[in-house]
C-alpha positions as CSV (number, residue, x, y, z in Angstrom):
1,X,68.6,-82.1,19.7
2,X,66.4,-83.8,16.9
3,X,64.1,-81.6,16.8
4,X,67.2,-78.2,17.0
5,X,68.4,-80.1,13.9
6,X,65.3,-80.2,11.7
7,X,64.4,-76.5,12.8
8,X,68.0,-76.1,11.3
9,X,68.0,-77.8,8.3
10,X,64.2,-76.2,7.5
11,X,65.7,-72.6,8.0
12,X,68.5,-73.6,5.4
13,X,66.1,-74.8,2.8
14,X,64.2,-71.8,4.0
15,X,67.0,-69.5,2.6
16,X,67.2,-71.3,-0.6
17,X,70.7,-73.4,0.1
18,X,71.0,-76.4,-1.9
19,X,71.7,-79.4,-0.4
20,X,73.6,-80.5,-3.4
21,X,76.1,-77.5,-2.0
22,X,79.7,-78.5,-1.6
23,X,79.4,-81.3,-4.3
24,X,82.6,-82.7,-5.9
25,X,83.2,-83.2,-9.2
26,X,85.6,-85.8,-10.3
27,X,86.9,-86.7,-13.5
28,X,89.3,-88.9,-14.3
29,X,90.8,-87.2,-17.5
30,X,92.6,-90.2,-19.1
31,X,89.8,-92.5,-19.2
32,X,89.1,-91.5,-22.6
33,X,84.7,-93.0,-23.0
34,X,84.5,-91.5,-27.0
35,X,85.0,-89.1,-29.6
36,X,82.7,-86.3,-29.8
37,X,81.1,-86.3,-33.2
38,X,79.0,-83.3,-32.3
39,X,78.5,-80.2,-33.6
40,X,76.2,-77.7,-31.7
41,X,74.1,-75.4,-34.3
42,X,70.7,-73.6,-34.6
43,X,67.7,-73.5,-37.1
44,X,66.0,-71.1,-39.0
45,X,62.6,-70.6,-40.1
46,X,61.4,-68.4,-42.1
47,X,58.7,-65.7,-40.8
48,X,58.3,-62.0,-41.3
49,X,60.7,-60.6,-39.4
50,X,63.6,-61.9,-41.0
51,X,62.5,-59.7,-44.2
52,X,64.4,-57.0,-45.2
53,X,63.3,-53.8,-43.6
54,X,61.7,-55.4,-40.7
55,X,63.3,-53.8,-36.8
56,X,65.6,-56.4,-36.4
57,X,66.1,-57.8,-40.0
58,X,69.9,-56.2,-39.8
59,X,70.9,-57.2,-35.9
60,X,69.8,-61.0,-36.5
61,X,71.8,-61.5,-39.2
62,X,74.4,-60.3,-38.1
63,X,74.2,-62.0,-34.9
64,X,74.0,-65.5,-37.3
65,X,77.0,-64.4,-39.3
66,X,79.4,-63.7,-36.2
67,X,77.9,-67.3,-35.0
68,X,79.2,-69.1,-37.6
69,X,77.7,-71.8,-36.9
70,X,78.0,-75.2,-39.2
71,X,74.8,-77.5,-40.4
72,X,72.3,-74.2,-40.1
73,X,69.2,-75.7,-40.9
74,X,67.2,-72.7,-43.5
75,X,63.6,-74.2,-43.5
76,X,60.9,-72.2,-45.1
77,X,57.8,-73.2,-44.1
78,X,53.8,-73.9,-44.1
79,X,52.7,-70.9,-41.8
80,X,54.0,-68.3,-44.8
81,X,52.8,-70.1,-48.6
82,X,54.0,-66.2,-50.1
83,X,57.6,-67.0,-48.8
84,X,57.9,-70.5,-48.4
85,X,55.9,-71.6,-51.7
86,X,58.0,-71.0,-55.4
87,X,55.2,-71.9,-56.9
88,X,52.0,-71.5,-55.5
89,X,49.6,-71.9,-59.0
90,X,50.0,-75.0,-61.2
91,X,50.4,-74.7,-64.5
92,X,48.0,-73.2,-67.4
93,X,48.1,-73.7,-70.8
94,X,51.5,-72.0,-72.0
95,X,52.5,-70.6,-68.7
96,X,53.6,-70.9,-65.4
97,X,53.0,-68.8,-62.3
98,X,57.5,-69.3,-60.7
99,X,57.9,-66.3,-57.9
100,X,61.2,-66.3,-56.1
101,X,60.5,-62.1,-55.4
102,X,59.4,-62.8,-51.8
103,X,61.5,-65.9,-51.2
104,X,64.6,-64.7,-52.8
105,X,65.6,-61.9,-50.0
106,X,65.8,-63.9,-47.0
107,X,67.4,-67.0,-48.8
108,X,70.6,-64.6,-50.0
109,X,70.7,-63.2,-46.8
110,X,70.9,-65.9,-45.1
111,X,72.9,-67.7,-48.1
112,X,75.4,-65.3,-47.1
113,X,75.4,-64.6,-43.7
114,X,76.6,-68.6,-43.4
115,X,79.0,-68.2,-46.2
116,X,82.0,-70.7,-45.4
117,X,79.8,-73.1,-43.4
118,X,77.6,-75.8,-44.0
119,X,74.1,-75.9,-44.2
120,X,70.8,-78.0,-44.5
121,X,68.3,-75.9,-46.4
122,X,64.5,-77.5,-46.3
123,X,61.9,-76.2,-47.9
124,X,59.7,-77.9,-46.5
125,X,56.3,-77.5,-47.6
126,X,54.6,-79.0,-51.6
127,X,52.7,-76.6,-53.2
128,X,48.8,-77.5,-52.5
129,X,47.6,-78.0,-55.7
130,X,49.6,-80.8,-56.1
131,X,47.8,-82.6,-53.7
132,X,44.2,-84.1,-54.3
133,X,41.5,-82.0,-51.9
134,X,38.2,-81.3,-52.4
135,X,38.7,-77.8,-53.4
136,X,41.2,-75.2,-53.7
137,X,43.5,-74.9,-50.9
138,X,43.3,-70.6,-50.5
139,X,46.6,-69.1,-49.4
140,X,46.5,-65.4,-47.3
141,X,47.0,-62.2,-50.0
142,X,49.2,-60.7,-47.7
143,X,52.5,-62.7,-47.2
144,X,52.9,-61.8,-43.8
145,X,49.5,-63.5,-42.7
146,X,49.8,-66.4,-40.7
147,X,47.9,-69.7,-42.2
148,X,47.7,-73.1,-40.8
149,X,45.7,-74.5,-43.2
150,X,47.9,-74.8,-46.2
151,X,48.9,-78.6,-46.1
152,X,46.1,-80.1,-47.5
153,X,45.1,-83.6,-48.8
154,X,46.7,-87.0,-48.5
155,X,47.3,-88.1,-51.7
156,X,49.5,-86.9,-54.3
157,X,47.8,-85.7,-57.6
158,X,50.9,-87.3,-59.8
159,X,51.5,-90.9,-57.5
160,X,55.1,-91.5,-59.3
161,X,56.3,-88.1,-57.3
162,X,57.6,-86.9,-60.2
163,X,55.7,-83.6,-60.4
164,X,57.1,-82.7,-57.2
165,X,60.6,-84.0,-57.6
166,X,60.9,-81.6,-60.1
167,X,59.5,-79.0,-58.8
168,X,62.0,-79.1,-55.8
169,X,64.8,-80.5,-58.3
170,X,63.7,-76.8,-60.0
171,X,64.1,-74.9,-56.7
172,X,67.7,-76.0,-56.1
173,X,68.5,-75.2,-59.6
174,X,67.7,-71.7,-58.8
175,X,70.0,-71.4,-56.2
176,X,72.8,-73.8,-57.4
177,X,73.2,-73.2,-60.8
178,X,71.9,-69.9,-61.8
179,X,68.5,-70.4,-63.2
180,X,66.1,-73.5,-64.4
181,X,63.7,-74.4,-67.4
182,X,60.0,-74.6,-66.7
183,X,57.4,-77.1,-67.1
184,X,57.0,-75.3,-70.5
185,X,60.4,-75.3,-71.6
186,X,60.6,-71.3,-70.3
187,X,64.2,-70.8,-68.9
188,X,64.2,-68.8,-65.8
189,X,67.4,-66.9,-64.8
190,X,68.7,-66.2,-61.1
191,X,72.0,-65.6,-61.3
192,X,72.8,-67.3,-58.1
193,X,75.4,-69.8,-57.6
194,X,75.6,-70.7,-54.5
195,X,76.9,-74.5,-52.6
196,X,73.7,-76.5,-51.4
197,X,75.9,-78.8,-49.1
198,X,72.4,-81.0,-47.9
199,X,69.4,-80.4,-48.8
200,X,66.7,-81.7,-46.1
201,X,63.5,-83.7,-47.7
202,X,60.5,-82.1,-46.4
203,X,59.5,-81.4,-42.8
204,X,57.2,-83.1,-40.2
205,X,55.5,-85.8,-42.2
206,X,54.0,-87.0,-39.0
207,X,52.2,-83.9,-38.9
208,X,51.8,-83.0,-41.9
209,X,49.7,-84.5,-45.3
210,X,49.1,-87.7,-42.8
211,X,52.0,-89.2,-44.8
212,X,52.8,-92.5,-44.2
213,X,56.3,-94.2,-44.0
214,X,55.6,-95.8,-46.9
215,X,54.2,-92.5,-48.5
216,X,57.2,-90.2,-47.3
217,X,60.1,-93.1,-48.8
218,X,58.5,-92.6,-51.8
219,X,58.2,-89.0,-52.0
220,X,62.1,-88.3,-50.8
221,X,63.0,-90.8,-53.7
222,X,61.4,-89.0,-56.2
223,X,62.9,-85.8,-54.4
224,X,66.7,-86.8,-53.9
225,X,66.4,-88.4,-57.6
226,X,65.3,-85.2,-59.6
227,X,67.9,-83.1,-57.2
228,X,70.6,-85.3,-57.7
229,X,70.3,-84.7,-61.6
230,X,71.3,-80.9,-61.3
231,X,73.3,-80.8,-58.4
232,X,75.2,-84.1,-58.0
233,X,77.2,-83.1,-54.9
234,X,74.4,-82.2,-52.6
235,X,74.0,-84.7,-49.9
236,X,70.7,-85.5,-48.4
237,X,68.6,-85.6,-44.7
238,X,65.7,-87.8,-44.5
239,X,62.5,-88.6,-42.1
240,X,62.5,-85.2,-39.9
241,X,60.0,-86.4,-37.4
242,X,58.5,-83.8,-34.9
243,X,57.9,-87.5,-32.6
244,X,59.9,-89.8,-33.1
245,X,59.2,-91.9,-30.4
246,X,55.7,-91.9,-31.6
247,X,56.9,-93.3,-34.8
248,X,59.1,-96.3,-34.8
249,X,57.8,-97.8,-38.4
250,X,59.2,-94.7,-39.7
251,X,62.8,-95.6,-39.0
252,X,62.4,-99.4,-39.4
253,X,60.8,-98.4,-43.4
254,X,63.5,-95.1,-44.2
255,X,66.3,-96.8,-42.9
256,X,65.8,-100.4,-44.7
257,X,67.8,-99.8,-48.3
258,X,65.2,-102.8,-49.2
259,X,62.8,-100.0,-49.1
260,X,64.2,-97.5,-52.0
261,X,65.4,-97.2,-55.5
262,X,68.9,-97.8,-56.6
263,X,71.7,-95.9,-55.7
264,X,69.6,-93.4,-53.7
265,X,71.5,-92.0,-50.6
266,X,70.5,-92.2,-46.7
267,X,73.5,-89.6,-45.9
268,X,71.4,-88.4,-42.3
269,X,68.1,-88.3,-40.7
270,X,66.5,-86.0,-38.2
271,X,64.3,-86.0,-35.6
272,X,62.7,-82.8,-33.2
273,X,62.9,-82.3,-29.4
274,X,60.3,-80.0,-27.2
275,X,60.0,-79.8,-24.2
276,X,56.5,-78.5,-23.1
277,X,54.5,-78.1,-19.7
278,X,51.1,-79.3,-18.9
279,X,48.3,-76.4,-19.0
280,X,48.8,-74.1,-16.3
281,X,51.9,-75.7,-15.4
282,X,53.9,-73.2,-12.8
283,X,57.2,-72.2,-14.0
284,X,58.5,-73.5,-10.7
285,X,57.2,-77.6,-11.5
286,X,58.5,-76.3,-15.2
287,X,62.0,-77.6,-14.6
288,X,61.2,-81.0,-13.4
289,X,59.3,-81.1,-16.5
290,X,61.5,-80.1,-18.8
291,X,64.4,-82.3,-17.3
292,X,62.2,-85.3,-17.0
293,X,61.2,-84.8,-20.9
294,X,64.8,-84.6,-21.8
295,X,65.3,-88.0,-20.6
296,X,62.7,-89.7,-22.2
297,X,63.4,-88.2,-25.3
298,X,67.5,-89.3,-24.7
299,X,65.8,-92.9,-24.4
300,X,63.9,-92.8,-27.9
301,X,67.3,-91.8,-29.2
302,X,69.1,-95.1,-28.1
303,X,66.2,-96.9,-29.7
304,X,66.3,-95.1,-32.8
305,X,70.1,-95.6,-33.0
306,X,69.7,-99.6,-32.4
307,X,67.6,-99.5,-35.7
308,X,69.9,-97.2,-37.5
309,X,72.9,-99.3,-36.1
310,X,71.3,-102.4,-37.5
311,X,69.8,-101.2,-40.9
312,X,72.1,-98.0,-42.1
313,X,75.1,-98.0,-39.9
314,X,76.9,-95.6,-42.8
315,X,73.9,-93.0,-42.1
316,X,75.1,-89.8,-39.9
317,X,72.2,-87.9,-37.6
318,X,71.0,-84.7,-36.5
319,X,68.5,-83.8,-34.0
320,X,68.2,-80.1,-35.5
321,X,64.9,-78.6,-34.0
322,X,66.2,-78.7,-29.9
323,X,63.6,-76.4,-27.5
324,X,60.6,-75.6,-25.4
325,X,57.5,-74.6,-25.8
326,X,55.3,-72.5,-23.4
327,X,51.5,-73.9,-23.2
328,X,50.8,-70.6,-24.0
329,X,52.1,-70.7,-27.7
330,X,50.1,-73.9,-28.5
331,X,46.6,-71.5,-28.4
332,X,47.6,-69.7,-31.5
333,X,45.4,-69.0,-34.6
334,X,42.3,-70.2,-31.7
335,X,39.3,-67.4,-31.6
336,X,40.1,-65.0,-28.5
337,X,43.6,-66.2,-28.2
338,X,45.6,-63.7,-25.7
339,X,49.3,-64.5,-24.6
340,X,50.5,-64.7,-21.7
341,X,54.5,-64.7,-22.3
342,X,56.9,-66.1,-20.2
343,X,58.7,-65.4,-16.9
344,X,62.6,-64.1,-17.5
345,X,63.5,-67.5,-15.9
346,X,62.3,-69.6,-18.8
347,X,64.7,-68.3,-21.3
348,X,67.6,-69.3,-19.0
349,X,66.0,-72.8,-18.2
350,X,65.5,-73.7,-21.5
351,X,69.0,-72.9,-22.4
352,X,69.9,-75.6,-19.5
353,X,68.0,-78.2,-21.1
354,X,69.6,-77.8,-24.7
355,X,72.9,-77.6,-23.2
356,X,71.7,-80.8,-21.0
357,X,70.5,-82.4,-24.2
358,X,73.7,-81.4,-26.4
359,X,76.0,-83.1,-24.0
360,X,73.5,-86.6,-23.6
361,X,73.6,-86.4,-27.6
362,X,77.5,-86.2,-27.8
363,X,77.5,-89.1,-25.0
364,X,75.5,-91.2,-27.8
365,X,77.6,-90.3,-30.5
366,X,74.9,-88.2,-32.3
367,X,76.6,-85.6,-35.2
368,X,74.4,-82.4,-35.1
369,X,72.5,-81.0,-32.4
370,X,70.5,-78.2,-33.9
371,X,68.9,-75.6,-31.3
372,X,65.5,-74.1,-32.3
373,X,64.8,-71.4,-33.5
374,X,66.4,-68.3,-34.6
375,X,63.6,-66.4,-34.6
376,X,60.3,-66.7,-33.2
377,X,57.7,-63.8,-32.1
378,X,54.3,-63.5,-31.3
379,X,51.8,-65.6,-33.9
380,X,54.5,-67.7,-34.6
381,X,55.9,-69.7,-31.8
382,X,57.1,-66.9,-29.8
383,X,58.7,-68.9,-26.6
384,X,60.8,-71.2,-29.3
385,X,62.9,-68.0,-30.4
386,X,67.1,-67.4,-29.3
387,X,66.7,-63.7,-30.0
388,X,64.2,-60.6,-29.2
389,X,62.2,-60.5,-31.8
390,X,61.7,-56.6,-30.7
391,X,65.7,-55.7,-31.0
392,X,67.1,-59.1,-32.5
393,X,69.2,-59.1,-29.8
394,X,70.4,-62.8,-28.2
395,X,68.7,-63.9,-25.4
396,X,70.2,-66.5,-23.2
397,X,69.4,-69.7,-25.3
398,X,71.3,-68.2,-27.8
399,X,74.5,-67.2,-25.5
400,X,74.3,-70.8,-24.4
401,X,74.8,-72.0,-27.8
402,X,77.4,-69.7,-28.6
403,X,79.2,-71.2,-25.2
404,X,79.3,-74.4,-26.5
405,X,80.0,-73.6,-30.0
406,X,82.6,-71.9,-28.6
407,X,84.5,-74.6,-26.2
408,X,83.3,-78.2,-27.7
409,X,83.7,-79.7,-31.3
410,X,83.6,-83.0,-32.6
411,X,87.4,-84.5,-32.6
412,X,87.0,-83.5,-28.5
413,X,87.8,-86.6,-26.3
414,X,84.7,-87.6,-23.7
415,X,86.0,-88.5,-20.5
416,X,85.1,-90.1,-17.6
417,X,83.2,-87.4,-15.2
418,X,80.5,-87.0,-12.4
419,X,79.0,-84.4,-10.6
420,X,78.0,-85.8,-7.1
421,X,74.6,-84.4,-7.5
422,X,71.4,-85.5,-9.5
423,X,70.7,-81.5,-9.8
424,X,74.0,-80.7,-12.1
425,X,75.1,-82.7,-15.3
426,X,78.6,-82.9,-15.6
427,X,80.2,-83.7,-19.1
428,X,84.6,-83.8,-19.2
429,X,86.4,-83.0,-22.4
430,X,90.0,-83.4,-23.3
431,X,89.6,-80.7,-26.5
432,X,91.7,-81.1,-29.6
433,X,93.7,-78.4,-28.9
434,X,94.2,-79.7,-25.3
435,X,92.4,-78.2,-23.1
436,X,90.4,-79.8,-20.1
437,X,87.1,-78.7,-20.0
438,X,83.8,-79.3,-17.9
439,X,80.2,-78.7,-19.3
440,X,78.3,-78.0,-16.0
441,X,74.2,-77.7,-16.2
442,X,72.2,-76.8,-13.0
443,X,68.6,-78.3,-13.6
444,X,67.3,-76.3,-10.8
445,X,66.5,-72.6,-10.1
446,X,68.3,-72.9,-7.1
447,X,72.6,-72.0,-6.4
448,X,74.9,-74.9,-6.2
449,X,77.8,-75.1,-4.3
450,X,80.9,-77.2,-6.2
451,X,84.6,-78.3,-6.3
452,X,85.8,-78.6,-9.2
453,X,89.1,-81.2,-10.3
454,X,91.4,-78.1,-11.0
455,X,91.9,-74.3,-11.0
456,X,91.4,-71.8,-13.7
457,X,88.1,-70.2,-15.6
458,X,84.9,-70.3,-15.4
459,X,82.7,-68.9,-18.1
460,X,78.9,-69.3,-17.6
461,X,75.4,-67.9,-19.0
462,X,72.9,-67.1,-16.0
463,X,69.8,-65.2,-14.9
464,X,72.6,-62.0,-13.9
465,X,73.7,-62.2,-17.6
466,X,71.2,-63.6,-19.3
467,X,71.5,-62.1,-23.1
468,X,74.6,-60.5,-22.4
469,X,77.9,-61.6,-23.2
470,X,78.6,-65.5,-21.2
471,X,80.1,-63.9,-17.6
472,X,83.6,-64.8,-16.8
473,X,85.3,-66.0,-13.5
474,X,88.5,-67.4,-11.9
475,X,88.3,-70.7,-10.7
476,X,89.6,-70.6,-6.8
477,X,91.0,-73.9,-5.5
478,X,88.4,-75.6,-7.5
479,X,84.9,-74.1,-5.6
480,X,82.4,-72.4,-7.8
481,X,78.6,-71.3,-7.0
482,X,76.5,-72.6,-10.0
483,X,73.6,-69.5,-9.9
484,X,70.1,-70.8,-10.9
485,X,70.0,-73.2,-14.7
486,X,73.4,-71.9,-15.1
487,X,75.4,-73.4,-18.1
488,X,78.8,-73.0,-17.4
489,X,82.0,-74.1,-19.3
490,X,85.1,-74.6,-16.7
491,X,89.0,-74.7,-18.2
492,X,90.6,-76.2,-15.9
493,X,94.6,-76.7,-15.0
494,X,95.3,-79.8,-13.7
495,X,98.9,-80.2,-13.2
């Protein structure tokens, strides 16, 4: 009979049944844990595509403006200098080299595509020649070339940071309050007059310019000093570490109001999440991975909150770069570089692992959860993006943000929940408008079999509706089937 019931068990595995099936999930809805403070949003970077005229230029911003999503993070970047950099000569004698013609297009687009909603714009990257190097830092003719050498040198050729807190002081006059006068005394007219709710002080110090902590306090002084002179309202996001846990002196330095200049605000910091695999990594070991990141990373973020606790308690956070990122995409710019892509799978399992890390971020009272990135495409992180970057339509990372957008907002009540199952994170709400709702994740490519507190609807994002629209069921006597790194949202009745 032993032996019947292995030979049994083995043919179930065999056939792919979980045996997490049948799990019950309880919640005990007035057993109120917290307050969600946290709003789920998205990043993005600036690359080609989004230019006007390109195939999907039209389709992704649209998609972004039916979001409407809050805290968008805009952040023009290093790979691009042409549309990232305002002003990529110093200047000469009686003039000055200020180009917004490149840069301009996708910043109004995107200016008004989040019209009515908040949002963090970074751009991130100094010019070059205000750094000391050796020689001139070159920039590609073209301004859709792809460079990774652009962020040059160490030190700052003016140390008091004021050259570059007004050149970015400059930037956000352009946009804020119609125009700005050069370093020659040249006024420069935009015309645009649009809100710059927070403006985010550069991007990945750790990365790049080797800055130190000490080096990157002083920089966003000089920064948030210059742009607090022409736009007093804008509020400010500091440190913006691609790893954090790598970089504790970072948070102990920033956070210290020992460490800066009078009356300069802390208002948020931020900090970046990947998940990556191993070289040759199979896509089946990929979600242990992925999963088993996401938890170390959750346990950097109770460190880092101990410190902000203890030093800036009055300073809010967002985690706004959230993803994965196939081995595959960390060969680019390498001589005989050829990708590989990714399975249909992955796009659905890392979908599960920002919803996963969304709902551990809410648990730790964490403001913004930023998912990354809008777009990316072949050159320039292609496994990162939410969309096609051939049709701009959503995939399912970006349905899965658009379900929790949808069904979870700070002012939501965190109750006590559990799953029964290590495979499928379970996260109760009591909403503000009173509806009792479940956040369900399945880790695991596999179905799972659940009983759910309640009757009523399930909608979810899976590998059957992957970019489409989130599928919609009713909730039977409280059993679902969870498909394969489903993300599902249950509304449940519970009288």
């Amino acid at each position: 009979m032993a032996m019947r019931g292995s030979q049994i068990l083995a043919g179930a595995l065999a056939l792919g049944f979980s045996a997490a099936s049948g799990q019950e999930v309880k919640v005990d809805w007035t057993s109120i844990q917290m307050v969600s403070r946290t709003t789920a949003t998205l990043q993005v970077v600036v690359n080609p595509p989004l230019r006007r005229g390109s195939a999907i230029h039209d389709r992704v911003f649209a998609e972004l403006q039916n979001l409407g999503a809050d805290y968008v993070r805009y952040v023009p970047w290093l790979p691009y200098p042409r549309l990232a950099v305002a002003e990529l000569e110093p200047p000469s004698g009686d003039r000055t080299f200020w180009d917004f013609s490149l840069i301009d297009p996708m910043t109004v687009d995107f200016l008004n595509a989040t019209s009515g909603h908040s949002t963090v714009l970074n751009f991130s990257t100094i010019p070059a020649w205000m750094f000391v190097t050796p020689q001139r830092v070159d920039y590609p003719a073209e301004p859709d070339a792809v460079t990774w050498s652009y962020t040059q040198g160490t030190e700052l050729r003016d140390p008091t940071g004021r050259e570059v807190g007004d050149y970015f002081a400059r930037l956000v006059s352009w946009y804020a309050n119609g125009g700005f006068t050069d370093e020659v005394g040249v006024w420069h007219d935009s015309g645009h007059h649009f809100p710059i709710p927070y403006w985010e002080v550069l991007n990945e110090p750790d990365l790049e310019h080797g800055t130190t902590a000490e080096q990157y306090t002083a920089r966003y002084d000089a920064i948030v000093s210059a742009i607090h002179k022409v736009s007093p309202s804008t509020r400010f996001v500091g440190i913006s570490l691609a790893y954090p846990g790598a970089h504790p002196e970072y948070f102990e330095y920033f956070l210290n109001p020992q460490n800066h200049g009078r009356g300069i605000p802390r208002d948020m910091i931020s900090y970046h999440f990947y998940a990556s695999p191993s070289p040759g990594e199979t896509p089946e070991v990929q979600q242990y991975t992925f999963f088993t990141q996401a938890d170390g990373f959750i346990t950097t973020v109770r460190y880092i909150e101990s410190i902000r606790r203890r030093l800036s308690p009055e300073t809010r956070t967002t985690v706004n770069e959230i993803g994965c990122i196939s081995d595959d995409d960390f060969g680019q710019g390498a001589p005989g570089y050829v990708r590989k892509g990714v399975p249909d799978s992955y796009w659905n399992l890392c979908g599960a692992v920002y919803a996963y890390v969304y709902g551990r971020l809410a648990q730790l009272g964490i403001d913004v959860a930023g998912e990354s990135q809008l777009v990316g495409y072949p050159t320039q992180f292609p496994s990162v993006s939410l969309v096609d970057w051939t049709t701009g339509a959503p995939n399912a990372r970006f349905r899965v943000l658009e379900l929790l957008k949808e069904h979870f907002r700070p002012g939501d009540k965190i109750v006590a929940s559990s799953s029964g199952t290590p495979d499928v994170y379970a996260l109760a709400f009591v909403c503000s408008g009173g509806e009792h709702r479940l956040l369900l994740v399945n880790k695991r490519e596999r179905d799972v079999e659940l009983t759910l507190p309640g009757s009523g609807e399930l909608e979810f994002v899976d590998q059957n509706t992957k970019g489409d629209a989130p599928g919609r069921q009713t909730i039977v006597a409280g059993r679902i089937t969870l498909h394969g790194f489903s993300v599902a949202v249950a509304t449940l009745r519970t009288e």
